[in-house]
C-alpha positions as MATLAB code, in Angstrom:
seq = 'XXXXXXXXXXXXXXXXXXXXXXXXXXXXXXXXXXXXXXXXXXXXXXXXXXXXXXXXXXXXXXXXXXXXXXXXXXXXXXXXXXXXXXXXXXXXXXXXXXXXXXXXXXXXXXXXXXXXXXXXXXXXXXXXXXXXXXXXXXXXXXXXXXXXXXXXXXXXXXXXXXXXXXXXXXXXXXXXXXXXXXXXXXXXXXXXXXXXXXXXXXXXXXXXXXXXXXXXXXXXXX';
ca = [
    -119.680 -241.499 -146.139;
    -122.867 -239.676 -146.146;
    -125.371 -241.095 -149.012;
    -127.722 -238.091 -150.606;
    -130.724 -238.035 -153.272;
    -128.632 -237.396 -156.291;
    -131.661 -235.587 -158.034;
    -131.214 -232.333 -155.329;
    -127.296 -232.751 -154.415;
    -126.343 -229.494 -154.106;
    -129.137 -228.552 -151.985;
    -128.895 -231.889 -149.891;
    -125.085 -231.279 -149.110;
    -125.900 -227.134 -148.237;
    -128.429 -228.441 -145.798;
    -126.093 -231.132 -144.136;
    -123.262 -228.876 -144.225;
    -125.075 -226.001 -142.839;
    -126.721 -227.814 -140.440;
    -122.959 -229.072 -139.067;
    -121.428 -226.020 -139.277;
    -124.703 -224.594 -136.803;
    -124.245 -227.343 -134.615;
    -120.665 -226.699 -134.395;
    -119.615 -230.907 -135.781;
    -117.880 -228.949 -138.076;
    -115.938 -226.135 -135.755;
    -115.534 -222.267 -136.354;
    -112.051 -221.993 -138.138;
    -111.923 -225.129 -139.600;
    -110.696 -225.715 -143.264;
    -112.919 -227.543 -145.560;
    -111.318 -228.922 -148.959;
    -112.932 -229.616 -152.277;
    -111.373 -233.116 -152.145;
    -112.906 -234.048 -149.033;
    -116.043 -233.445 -149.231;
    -116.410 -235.060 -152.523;
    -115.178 -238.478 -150.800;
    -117.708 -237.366 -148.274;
    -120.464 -237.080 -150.098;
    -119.415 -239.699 -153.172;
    -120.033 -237.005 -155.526;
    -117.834 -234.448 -158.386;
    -117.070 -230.759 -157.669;
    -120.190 -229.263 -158.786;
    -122.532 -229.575 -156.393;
    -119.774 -229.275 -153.935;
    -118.978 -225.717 -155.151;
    -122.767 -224.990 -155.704;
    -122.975 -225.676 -151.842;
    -120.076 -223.938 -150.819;
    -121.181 -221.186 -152.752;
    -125.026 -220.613 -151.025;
    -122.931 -221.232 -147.549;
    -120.735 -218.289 -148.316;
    -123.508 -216.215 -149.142;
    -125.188 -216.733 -145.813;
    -121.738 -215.596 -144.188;
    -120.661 -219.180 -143.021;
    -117.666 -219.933 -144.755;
    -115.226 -217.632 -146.566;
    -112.568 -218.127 -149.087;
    -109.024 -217.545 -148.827;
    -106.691 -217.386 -151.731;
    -103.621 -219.959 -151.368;
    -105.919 -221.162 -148.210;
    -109.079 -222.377 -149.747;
    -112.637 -222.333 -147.657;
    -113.437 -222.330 -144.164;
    -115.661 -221.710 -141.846;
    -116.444 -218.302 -140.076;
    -114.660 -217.315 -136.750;
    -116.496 -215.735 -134.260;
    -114.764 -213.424 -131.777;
    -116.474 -211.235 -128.878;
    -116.923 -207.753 -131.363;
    -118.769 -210.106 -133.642;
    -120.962 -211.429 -130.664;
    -121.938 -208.166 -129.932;
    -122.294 -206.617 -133.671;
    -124.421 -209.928 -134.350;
    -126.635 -209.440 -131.407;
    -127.122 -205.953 -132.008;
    -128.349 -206.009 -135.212;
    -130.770 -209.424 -134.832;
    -132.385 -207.211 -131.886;
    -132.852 -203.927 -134.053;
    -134.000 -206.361 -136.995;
    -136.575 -207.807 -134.848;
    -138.117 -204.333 -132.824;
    -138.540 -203.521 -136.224;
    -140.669 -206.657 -137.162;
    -142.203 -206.231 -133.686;
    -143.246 -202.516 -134.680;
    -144.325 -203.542 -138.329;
    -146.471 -206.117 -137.267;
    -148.644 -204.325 -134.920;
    -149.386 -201.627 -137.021;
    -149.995 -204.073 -139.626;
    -152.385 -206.677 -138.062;
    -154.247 -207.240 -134.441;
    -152.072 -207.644 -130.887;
    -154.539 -211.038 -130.448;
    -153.277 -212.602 -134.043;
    -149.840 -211.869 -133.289;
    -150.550 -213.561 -129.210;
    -152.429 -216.308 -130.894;
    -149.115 -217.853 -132.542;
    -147.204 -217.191 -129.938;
    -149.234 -218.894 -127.721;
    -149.339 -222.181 -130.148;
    -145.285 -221.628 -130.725;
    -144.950 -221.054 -126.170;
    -146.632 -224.616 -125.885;
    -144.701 -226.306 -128.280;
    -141.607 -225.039 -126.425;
    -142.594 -225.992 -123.396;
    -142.857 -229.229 -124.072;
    -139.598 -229.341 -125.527;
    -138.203 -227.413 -122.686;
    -139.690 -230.928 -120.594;
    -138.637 -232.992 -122.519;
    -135.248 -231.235 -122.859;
    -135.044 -231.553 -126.348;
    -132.510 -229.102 -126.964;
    -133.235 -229.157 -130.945;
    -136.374 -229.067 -131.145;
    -136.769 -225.850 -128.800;
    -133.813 -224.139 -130.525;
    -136.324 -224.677 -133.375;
    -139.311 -223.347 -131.818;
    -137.373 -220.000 -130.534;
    -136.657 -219.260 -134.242;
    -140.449 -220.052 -134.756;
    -141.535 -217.555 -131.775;
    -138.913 -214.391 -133.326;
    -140.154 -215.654 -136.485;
    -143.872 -214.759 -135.476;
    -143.080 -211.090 -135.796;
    -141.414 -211.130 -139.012;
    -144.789 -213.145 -140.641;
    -146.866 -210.012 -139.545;
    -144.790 -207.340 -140.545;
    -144.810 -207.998 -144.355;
    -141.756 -206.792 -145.104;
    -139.586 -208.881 -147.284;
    -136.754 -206.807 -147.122;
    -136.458 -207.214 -143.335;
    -137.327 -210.526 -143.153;
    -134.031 -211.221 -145.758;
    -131.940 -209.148 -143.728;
    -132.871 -211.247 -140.571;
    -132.235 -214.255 -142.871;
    -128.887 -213.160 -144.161;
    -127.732 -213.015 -140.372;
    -129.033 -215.813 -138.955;
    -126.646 -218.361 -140.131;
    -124.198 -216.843 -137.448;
    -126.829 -216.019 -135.137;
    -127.865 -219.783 -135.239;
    -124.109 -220.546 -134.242;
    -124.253 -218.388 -131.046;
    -127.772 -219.599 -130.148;
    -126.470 -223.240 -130.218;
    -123.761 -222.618 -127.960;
    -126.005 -220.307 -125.308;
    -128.719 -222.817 -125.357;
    -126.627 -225.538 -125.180;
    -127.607 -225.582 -121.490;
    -130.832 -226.760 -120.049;
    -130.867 -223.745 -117.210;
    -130.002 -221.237 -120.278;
    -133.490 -222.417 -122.234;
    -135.262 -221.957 -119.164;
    -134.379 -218.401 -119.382;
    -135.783 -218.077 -123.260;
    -138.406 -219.700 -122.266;
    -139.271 -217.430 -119.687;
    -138.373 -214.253 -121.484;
    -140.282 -215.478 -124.243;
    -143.412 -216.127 -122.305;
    -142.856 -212.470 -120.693;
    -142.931 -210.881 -124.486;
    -146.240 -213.494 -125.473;
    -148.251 -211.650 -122.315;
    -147.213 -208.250 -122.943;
    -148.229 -208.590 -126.942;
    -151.602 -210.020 -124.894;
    -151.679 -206.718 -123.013;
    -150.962 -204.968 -126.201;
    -148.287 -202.796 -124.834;
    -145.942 -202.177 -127.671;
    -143.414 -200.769 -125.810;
    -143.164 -203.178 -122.812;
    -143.027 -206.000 -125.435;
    -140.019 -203.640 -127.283;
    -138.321 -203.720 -123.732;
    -138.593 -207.353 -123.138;
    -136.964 -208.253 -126.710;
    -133.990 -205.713 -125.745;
    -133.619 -207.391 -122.747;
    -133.951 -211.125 -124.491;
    -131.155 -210.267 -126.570;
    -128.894 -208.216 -124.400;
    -129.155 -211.199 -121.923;
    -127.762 -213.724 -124.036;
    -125.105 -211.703 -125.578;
    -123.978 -210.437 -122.354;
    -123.606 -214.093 -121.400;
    -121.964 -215.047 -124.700;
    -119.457 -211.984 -123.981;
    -118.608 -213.038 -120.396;
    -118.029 -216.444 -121.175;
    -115.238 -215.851 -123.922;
    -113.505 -212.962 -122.748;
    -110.465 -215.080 -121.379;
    -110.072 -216.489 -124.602;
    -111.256 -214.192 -127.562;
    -113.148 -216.632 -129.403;
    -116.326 -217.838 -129.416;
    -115.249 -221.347 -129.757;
];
């Protein structure tokens, strides 16, 4: 049984939910009942539901009349569709932050995100530097001010966060963000918009291409 602050339940049991449902403890396709999780979590159907509810909205579960709740299943079209739409989201961030502030701000915290990375990339600390990529995309979004964009990149990235898991669940496959992230960091210090515009296109059509390749035998993601 999992013991939570009972002042903030509902938040608590998003965040632990959430948070499994990323990490993949609690699998794509998998049914979760109301009478479950309330053993789970030693608490009544409110907060449950409350949770439930904020996971659906970030595109993680879905409901199902005469079924009940489960958790989103990922096939290859949704792969690519996700993938797509995280890299337009973020050449746009990319383009509103440079006309919005200076190339050396925007290289300055990537620079402070790239070391923190690296050491977790050492360390191979796979959750911590799954952290720190969403840090370094998130560097754009900060300097674009532009809500709107930034909640469209948050709506997605509840899925996204699913496939990112499962690509960088690999020690040789961080490497490669690593590197492709440190290749965006200089150009930004060159500050050659479209080279670092490139780069990103690249970042992301690498990993979905791998994603893509590694399921088409079966159809699913997992």
């Amino acid at each position: 049984m999992d013991i939570v602050n009972k002042t903030t339940l509902s938040e608590q049991i998003y965040k632990i939910l959430r948070n499994d449902i990323i990490n993949q403890t609690i699998k794509c396709g998998e049914k979760l009942t109301l009478k479950n999780l309330m053993a789970r979590f030693n608490v009544s159907s409110t907060p449950v539901r409350e949770a439930l509810t904020r996971l659906s909205q970030d595109d993680l579960v879905s409901y199902y009349s005469n079924i009940g709740v489960r958790v989103v299943e990922l096939e290859k079209a949704d792969v690519a569709q996700i993938y797509d739409f995280s890299r337009e989201l973020d050449c746009m961030a990319i383009k509103f932050a440079f006309e919005n502030t200076s190339y050396k701000e925007i290289a300055n915290d990537l620079e402070d995100v790239l070391k923190l990375s690296s050491k977790a990339l050492k360390s191979e600390d796979l959750e911590k530097f799954r952290k720190t990529s969403d840090d370094f995309h998130d560097v754009f979004y900060k300097y674009s001010n532009n809500s709107r964009l930034f909640n469209a990149a948050t709506k997605i990235r509840g899925q996204f966060s699913i496939l990112t898991k499962i690509y960088q669940s690999y020690t040789v496959n961080i490497s490669i963000v690593n590197s492709e992230h440190t290749e965006i960091y200089e150009a930004v210090l060159e500050n050659d918009l479209d080279k670092v515009l490139i780069l990103m296109n690249n970042h992301f059509n690498h990993s979905k291409n791998y994603l893509i390749n590694s399921i088409e035998n079966f159809g699913k993601v997992v």
